[in-house]
RODO-2510 file (C-alpha; in nm, 4 decimals, decimal comma):
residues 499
     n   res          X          Y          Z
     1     x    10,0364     2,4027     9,4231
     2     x    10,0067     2,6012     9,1141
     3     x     9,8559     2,9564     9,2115
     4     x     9,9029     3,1605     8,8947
     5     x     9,5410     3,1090     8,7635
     6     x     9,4606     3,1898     9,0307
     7     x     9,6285     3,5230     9,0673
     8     x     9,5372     3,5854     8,7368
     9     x     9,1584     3,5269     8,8300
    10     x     9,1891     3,7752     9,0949
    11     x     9,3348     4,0202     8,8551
    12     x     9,1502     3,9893     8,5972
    13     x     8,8393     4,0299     8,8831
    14     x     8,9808     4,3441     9,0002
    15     x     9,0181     4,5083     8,6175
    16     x     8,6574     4,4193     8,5424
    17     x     8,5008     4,5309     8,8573
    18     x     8,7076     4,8591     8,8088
    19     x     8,5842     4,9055     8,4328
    20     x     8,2429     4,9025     8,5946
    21     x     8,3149     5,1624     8,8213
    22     x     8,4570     5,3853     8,5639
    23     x     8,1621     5,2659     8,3239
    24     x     7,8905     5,3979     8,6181
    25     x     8,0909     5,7085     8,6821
    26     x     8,1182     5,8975     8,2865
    27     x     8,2961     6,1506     8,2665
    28     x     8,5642     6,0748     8,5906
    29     x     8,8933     6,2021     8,4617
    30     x     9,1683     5,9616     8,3921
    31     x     9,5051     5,9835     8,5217
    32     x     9,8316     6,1859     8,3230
    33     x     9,9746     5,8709     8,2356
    34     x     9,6623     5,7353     8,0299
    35     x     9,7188     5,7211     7,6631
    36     x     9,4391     5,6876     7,3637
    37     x     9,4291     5,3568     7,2028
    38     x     9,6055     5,3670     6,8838
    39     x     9,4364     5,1477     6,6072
    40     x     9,8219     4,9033     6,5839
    41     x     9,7405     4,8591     6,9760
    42     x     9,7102     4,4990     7,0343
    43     x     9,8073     4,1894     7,1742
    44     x    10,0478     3,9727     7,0238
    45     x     9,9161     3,6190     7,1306
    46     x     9,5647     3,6848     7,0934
    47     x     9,5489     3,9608     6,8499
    48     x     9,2817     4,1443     7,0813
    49     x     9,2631     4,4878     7,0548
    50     x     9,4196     4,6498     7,4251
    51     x     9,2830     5,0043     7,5396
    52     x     9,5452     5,0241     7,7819
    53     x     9,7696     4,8251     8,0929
    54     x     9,7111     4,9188     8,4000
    55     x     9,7870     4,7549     8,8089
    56     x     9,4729     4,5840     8,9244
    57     x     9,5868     4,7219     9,2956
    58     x     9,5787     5,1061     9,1269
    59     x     9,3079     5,0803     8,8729
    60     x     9,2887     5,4507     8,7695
    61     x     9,7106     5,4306     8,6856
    62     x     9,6978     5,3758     8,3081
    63     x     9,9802     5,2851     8,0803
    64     x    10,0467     5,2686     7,6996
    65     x    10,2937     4,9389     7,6991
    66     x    10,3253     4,6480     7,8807
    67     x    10,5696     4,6083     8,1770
    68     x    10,6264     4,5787     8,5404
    69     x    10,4201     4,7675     8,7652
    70     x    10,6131     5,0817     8,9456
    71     x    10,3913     5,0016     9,2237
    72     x    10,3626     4,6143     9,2724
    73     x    10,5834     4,3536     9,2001
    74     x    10,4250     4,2566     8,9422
    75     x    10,3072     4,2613     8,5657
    76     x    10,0794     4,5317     8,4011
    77     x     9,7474     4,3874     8,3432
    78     x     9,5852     4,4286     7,9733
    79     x     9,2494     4,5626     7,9549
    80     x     9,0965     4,4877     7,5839
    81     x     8,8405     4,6918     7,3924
    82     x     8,5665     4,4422     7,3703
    83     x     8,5994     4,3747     7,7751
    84     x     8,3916     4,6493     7,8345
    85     x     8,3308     5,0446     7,7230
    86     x     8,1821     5,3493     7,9152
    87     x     7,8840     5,1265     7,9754
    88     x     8,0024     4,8233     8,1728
    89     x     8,2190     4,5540     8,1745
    90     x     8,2329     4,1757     8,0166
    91     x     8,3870     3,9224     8,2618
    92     x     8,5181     3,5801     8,1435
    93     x     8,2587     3,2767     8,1676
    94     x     8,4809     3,0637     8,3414
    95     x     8,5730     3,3188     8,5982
    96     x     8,1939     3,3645     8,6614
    97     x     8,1202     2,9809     8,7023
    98     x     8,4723     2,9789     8,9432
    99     x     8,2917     3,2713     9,1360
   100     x     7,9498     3,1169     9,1632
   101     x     7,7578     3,4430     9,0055
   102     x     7,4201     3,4041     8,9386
   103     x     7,1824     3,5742     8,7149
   104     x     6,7765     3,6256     8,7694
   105     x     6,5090     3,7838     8,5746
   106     x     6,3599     4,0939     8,7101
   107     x     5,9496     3,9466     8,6575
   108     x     5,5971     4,0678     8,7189
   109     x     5,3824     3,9350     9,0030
   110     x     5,0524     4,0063     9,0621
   111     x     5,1064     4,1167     9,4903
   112     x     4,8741     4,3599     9,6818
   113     x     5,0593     4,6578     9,7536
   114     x     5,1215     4,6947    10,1769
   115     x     5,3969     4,6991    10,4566
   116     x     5,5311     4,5374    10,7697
   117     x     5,4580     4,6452    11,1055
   118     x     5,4015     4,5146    11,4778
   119     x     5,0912     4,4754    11,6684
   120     x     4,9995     4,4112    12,0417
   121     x     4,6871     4,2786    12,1120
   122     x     4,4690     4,4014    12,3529
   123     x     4,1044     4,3625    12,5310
   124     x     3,8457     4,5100    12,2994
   125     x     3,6650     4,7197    12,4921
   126     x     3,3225     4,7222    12,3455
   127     x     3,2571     4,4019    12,4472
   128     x     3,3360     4,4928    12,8421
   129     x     3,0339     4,4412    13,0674
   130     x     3,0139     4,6860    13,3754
   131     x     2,9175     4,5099    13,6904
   132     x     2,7576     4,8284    13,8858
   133     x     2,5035     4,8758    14,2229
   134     x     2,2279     5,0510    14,1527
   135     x     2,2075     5,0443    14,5217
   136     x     2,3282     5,1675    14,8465
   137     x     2,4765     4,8521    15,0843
   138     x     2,7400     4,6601    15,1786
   139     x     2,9363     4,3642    15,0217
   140     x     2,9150     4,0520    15,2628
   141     x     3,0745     3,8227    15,0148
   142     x     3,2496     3,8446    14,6989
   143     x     3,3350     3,6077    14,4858
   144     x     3,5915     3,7544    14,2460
   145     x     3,8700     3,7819    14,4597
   146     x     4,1151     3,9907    14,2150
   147     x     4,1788     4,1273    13,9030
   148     x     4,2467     3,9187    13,5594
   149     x     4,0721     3,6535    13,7192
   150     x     3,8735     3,4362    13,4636
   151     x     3,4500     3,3792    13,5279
   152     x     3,2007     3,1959    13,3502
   153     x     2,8786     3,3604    13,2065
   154     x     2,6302     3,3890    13,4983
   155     x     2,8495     3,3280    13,7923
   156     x     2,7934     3,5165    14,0871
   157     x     3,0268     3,8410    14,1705
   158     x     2,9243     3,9921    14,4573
   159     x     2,6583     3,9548    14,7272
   160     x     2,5182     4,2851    14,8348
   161     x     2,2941     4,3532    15,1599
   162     x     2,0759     4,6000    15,0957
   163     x     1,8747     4,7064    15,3825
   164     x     1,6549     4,9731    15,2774
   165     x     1,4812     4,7208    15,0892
   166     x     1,3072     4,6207    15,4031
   167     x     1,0251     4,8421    15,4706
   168     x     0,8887     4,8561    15,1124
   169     x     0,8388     4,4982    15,0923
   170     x     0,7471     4,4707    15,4859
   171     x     0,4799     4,7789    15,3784
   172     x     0,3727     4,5681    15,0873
   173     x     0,3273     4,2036    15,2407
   174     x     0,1025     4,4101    15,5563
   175     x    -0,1514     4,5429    15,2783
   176     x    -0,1668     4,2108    15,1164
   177     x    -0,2651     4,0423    15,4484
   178     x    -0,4839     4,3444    15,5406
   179     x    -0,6810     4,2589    15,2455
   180     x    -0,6463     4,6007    15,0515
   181     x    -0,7902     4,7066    14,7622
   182     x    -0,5356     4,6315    14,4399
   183     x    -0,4693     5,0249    14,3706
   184     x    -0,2777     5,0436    14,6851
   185     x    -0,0996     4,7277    14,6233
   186     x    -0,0193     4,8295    14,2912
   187     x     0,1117     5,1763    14,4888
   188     x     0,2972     4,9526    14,7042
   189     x     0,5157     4,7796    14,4036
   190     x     0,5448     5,1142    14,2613
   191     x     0,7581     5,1974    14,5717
   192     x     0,9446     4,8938    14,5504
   193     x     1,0223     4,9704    14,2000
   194     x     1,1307     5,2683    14,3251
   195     x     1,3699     5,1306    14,4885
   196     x     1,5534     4,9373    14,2451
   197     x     1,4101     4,6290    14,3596
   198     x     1,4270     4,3367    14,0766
   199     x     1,0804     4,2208    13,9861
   200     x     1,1844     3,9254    14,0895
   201     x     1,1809     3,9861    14,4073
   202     x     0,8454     4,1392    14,3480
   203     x     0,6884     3,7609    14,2355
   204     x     0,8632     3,5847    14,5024
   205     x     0,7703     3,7816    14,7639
   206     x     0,4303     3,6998    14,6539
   207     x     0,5041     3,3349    14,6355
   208     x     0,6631     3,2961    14,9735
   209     x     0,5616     3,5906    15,1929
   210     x     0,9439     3,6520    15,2854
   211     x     1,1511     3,9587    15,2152
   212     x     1,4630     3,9446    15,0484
   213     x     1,7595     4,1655    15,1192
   214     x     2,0490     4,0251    14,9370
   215     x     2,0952     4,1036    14,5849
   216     x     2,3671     3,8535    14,4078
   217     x     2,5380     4,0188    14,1060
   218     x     2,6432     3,7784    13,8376
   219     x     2,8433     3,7923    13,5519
   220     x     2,6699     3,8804    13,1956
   221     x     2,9284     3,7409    12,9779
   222     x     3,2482     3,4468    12,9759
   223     x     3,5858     3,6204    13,0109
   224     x     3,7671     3,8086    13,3020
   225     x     3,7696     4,0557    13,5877
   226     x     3,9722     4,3146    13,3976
   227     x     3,8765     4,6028    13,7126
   228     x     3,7682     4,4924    14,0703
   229     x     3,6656     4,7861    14,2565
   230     x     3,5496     4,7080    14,5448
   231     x     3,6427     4,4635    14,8659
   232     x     3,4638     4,2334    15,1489
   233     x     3,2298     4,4511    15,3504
   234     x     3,2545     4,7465    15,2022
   235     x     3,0072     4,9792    15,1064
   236     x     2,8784     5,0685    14,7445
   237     x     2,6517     5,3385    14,6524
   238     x     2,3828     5,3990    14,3600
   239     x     2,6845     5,4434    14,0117
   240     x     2,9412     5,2829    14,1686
   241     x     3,1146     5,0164    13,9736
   242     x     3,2154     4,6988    14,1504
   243     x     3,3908     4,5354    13,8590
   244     x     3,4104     4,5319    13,5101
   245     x     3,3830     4,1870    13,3039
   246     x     3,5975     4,1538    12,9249
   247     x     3,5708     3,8908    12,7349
   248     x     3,7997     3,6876    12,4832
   249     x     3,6147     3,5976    12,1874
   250     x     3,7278     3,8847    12,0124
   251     x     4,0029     4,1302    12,0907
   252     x     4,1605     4,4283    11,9780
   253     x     4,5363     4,4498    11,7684
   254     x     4,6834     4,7472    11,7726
   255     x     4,9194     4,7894    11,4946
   256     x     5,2055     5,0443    11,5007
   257     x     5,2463     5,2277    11,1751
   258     x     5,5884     5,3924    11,1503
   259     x     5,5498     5,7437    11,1034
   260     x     5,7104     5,7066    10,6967
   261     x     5,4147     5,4854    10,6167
   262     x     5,1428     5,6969    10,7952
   263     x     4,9978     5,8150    10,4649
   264     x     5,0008     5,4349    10,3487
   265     x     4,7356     5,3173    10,6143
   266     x     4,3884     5,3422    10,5400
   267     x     4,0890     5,1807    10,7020
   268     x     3,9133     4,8175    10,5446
   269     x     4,2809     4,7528    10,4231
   270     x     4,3781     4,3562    10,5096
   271     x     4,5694     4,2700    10,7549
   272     x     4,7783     3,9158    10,8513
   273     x     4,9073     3,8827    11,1404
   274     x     5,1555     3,5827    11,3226
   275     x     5,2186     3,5702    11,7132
   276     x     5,6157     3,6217    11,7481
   277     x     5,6361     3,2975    11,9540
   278     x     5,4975     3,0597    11,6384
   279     x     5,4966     3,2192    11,3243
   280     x     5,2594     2,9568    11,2191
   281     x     4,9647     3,0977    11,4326
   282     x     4,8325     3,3395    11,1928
   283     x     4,4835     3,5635    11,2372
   284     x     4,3465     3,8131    10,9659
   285     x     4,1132     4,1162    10,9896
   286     x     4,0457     4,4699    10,7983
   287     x     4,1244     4,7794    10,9926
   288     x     3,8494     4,9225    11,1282
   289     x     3,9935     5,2672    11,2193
   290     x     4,2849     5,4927    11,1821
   291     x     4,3950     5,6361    11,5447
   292     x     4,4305     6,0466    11,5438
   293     x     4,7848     6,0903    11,6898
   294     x     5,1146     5,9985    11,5774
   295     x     5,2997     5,8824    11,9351
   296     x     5,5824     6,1196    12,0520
   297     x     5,7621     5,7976    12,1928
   298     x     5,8101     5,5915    11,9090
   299     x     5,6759     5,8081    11,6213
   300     x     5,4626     5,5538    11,4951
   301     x     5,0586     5,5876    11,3910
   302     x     4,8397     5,3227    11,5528
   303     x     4,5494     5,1191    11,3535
   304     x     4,3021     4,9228    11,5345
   305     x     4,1028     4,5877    11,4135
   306     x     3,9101     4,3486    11,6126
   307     x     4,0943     3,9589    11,5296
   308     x     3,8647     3,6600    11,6252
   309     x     3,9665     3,4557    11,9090
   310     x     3,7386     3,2222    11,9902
   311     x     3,9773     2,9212    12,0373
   312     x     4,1554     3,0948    12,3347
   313     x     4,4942     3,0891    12,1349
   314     x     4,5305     3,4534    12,2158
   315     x     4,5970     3,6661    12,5058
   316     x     4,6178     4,0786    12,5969
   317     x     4,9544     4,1995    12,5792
   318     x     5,1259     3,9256    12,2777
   319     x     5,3120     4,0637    11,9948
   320     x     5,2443     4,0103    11,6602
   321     x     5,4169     4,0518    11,3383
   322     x     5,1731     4,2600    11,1122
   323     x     5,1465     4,2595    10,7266
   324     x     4,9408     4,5160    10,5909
   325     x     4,8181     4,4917    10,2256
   326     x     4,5794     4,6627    10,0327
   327     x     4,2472     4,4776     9,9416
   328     x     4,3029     4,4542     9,5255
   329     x     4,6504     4,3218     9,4061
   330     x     4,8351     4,4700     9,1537
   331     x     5,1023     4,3824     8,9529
   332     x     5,4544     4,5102     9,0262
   333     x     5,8265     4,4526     8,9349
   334     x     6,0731     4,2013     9,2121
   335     x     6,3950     4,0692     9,1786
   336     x     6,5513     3,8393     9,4470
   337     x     6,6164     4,0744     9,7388
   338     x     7,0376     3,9628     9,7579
   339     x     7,0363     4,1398     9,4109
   340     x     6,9933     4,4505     9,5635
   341     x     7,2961     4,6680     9,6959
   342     x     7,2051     4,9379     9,9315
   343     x     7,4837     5,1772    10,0422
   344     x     7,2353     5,3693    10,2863
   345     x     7,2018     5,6606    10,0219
   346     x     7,0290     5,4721     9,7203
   347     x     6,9729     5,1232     9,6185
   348     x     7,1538     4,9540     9,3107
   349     x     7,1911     4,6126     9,1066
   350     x     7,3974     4,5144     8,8541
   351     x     7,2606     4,4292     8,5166
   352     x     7,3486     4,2007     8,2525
   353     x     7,3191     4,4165     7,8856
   354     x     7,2664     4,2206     7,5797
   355     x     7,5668     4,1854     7,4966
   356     x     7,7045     4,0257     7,8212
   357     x     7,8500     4,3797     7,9715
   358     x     7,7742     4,4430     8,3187
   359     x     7,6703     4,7776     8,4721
   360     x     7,5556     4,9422     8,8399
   361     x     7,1972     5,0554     8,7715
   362     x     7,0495     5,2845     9,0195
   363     x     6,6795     5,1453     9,1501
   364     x     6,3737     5,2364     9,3555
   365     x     6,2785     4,9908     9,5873
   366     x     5,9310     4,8957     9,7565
   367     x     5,8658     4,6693    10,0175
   368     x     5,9824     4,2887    10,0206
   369     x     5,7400     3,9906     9,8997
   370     x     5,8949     3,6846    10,0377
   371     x     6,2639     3,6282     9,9461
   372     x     6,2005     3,9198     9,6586
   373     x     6,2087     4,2962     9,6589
   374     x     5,9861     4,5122     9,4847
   375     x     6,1073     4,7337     9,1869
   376     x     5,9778     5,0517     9,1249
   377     x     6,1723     5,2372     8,9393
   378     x     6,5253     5,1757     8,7386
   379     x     6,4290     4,8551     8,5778
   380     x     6,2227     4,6616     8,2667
   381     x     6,0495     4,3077     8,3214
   382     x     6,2364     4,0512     8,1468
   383     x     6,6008     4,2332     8,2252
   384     x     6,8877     4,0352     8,3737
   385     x     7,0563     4,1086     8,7153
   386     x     7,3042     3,9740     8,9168
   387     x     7,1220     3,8059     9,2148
   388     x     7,4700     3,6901     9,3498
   389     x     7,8384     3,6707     9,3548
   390     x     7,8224     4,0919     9,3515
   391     x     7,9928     4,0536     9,7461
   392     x     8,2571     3,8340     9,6363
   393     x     8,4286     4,2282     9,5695
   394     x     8,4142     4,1976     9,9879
   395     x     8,1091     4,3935    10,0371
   396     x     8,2207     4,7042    10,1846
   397     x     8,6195     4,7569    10,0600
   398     x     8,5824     4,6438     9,7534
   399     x     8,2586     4,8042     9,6863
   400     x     8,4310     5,1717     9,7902
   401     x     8,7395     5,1289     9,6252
   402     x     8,6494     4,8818     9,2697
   403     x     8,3086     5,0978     9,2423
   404     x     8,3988     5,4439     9,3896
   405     x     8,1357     5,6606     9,4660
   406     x     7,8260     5,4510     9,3888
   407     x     7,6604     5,6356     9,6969
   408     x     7,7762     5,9734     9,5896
   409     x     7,5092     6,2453     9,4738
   410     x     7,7471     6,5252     9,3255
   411     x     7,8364     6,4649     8,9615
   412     x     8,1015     6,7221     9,0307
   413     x     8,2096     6,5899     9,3327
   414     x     8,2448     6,2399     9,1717
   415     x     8,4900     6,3762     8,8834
   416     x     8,7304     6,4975     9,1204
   417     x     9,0037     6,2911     9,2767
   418     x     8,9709     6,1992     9,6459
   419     x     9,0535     6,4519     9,8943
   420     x     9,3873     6,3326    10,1434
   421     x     9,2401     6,3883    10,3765
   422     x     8,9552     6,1753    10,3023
   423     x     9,1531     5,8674    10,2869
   424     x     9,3122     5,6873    10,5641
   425     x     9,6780     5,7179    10,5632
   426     x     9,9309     5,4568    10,6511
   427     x    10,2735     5,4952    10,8321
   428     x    10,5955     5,3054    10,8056
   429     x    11,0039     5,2908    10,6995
   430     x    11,2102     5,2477    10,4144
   431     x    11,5155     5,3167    10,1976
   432     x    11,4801     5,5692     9,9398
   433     x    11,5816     5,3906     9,5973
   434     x    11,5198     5,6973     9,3130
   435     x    11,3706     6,0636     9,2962
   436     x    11,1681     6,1800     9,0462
   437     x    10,9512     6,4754     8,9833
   438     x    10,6409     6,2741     8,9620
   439     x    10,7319     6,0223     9,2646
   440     x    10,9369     5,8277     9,5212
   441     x    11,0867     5,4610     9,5266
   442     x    11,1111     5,3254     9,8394
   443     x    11,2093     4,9535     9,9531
   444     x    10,9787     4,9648    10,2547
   445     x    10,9036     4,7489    10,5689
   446     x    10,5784     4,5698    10,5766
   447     x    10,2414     4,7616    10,6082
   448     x     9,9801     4,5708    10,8029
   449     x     9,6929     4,7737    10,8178
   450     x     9,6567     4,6793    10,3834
   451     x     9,8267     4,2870    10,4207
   452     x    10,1745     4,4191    10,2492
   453     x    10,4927     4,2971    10,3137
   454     x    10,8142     4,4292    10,2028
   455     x    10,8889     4,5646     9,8797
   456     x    10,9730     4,8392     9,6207
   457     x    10,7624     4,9992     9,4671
   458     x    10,6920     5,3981     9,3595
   459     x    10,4855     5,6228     9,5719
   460     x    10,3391     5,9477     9,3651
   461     x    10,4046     6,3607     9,5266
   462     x    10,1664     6,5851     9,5323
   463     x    10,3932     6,8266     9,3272
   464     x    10,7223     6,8044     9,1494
   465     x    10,8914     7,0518     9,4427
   466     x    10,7520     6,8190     9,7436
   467     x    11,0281     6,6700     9,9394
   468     x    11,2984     6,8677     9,8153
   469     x    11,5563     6,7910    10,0713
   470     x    11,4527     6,3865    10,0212
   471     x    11,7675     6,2356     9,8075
   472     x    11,8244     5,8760     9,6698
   473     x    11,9799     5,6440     9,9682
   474     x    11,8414     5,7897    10,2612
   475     x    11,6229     5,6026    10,5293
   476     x    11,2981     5,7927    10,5833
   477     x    10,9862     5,7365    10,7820
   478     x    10,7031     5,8203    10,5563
   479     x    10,3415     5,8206    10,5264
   480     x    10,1160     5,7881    10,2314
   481     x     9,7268     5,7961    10,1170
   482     x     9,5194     5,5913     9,8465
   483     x     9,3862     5,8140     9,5618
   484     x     9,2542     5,8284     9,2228
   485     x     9,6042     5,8197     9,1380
   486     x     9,7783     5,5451     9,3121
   487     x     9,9583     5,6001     9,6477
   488     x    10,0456     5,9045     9,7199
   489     x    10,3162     6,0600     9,9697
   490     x    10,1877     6,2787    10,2942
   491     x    10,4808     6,2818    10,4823
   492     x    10,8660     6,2206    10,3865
   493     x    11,1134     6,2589    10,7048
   494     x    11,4569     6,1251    10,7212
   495     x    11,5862     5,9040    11,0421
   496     x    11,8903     5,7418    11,0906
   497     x    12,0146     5,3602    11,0354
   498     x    11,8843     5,1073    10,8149
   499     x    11,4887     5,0055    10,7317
***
């Protein structure tokens, strides 16, 4: 199989994604070797004009001629004037239909402004019905046996026995037989009102001549026994709450605002919400109120809305993915969310100029609509980006070293080569093949940690007196960093036999 093209793909991937870098980064110095362009500079098969040749593998290592590489074994790579300038870099329509890259439009929607959260639903608690005796007696049988258990409307609780309603309607029932006027009837109901009995009890008592001392408690509304009080033959007391009744129809979500969005939230804004088990369940409401308190736990602000449940789909206690928009739309920049690039300390893409150049742009992102990201800052509608094939430079090393720095914030501390000790270093053996002020040649074993097996190839010093006692022949051990300038040596000691 034929792999030069490609090799020379790869290569010629490598040289544009490092033009970009240096096109994002203006003013980062170039290395001693780097010569101007001369206007005679130019290719003799193509007639192209050539800024300079450089090593794909050390893109900052600049040369005025063509020529093997003194750190590869292999050719000097050409890097033309109208590939790209200060301001990006042009890559080769071919390679970008081999590499799959895709372009999209950054557009305008019209999308109400809003944010993500989670939500736990929970009883609403204005709708809870108190179940209390107004009383003193004793339970002799109750019919809600334990908490969370589910009752109809009107079905009994509790059955109290209240004895103290005795004598009152003993004391009334004698006058009525007596034959007594109607004022001291009339007293006589009075004192049975007094004593919290229903008038019901009042107009059967008439009916039937019986008194009644068992008061059944019922329930006023469908849902369940949230609180049960109270047991089998015990006794209650005038205030004292038995149980308390909650219904379903309606229920509260709580909705936990992160503490960065706090400011965001404001009451009547619209709210969608999905259970997390079927994201096709989905319930709306307006926030009715903003909770005082940010929780020390999990630093988040909670919102409250009442969510209609009247099928019985919902239950206290389910999560609930939350999206929180305002009530008017507006309209606002997206591009596809996989455009973006976010290195943790800002958030780029990569634009397509008019002229077909490529650059980093940093961007200001909102909050994702869909599969798309909101814009809102760093870009114009109608501009092109690349919405993918920008990983293909192996997300994380080829982001660091083709586009250095893209999450630096120090101008200053971008111009300046990379510290040693910043880089990682790499260890192995070899056979010192020349000296030079500027560098080393060694024919060295293989280096796993970067995928390199043996070969020659010239390793920069730090300074023309480093190594002094290192001569041409010798087997060393050696160590050596990546920088701005190529590989350069850490550590040069001799050792004995052959590498």
């Amino acid at each position: 199989m034929n792999h030069q093209p490609l090799v020379r793909a790869v290569s010629a991937l490598a040289a544009g994604v490092a033009l970009l870098g240096a096109g994002y980064l203006a003013g980062t110095h170039h290395a001693s070797s780097a010569q101007p362009a001369t206007p005679d500079r130019s290719d003799t098969n193509t007639g192209r004009k050539v800024l300079y040749w450089h090593d794909p593998m050390v893109p900052n290592q600049h040369f005025d001629k063509p020529g093997k590489s003194p750190f590869m074994d292999m050719q000097l790579q050409p890097v033309y004037a109208d590939e790209g300038g200060s301001n990006g870099v042009k890559v080769d329509p071919a390679l970008q239909q081999n590499l799959g890259i895709r372009y999209a439009t950054v557009r305008r929607v019209n999308a109400p402004d809003g944010f993500d959260a989670i939500g736990t639903t929970q009883f609403d608690e204005s709708t809870a019905d108190v179940v209390q005796s107004r009383v003193t007696g004793y339970i002799d049988r109750l019919y809600a046996s334990a908490p969370m258990q589910r009752i109809e409307k009107g079905a009994p609780i509790a059955s109290l026995y209240v004895p103290d309603w005795l004598a009152p309607q003993e004391e009334y029932l004698a006058l009525r037989r007596s034959g007594m006027d109607g004022s001291l009837l009339a007293a006589a109901r009075a004192r049975m009102k007094a004593f919290s009995i229903p008038d019901g009890f009042a107009a059967a008592l008439d009916r039937t001549g019986q008194a009644q001392t068992h008061l059944t408690l019922t329930a006023a509304e469908t849902g369940v026994v949230s609180e049960l009080n109270a047991r089998e033959g015990a006794m209650v007391t005038p205030g004292q709450t038995i149980a308390k009744i909650t219904g379903l129809a309606k229920l509260w979500l709580i909705v936990e605002i992160p503490e960065s969005l706090a400011l965001q939230a404001k009451p009547g804004m619209n709210v969608d919400a999905s259970v997390a088990a079927d994201a096709t369940q989905h319930f709306s409401g307006r926030i009715r109120e903003i909770l005082p308190g940010i929780s020390t736990d999990s630093r988040t602000l909670q919102a409250r809305l009442e969510i209609d449940n009247t099928q019985g789909k919902l239950t206290p206690g389910m999560l609930m993915r939350v999206r929180v928009s305002s009530a008017a739309p507006s309209q606002q920049l997206v591009v596809p969310s996989e455009a973006v690039i976010t290195t943790g300390k800002r958030s780029l893409v990569i634009v397509r100029n008019d002229d077909g150049e490529m650059q980093p742009v940093e961007v200001t992102i909102g909050h994702d609509i869909g599969s798309d990201t909101v814009i809102t800052q760093g870009l114009a509608e109608g501009q092109q980006v690349v919405a993918s094939g920008q990983f293909l430079i192996d997300s994380e090393a080829s982001l660091k070293s083709a586009l250095p720095r893209l999450d630096g914030n120090d101008s200053a501390a971008m111009a300046a080569p990379a510290s040693a000790t910043a880089a990682p270093a790499y260890e192995t053996t070899g056979k010192v093949e020349k000296v030079t002020d500027s560098s080393i040649t060694l024919s060295h074993q293989p280096v796993p940690a970067l995928h390199w097996g043996p070969m020659t190839m010239a390793f920069g010093k730090a300074a023309p007196d480093a190594f002094a006692d290192i001569h041409a022949g010798e087997t060393v051990r050696f160590a050596f960093q990546q920088t701005d300038h190529g590989y350069q040596l850490t550590k040069v000691e001799p050792v004995g036999g052959q590498p």
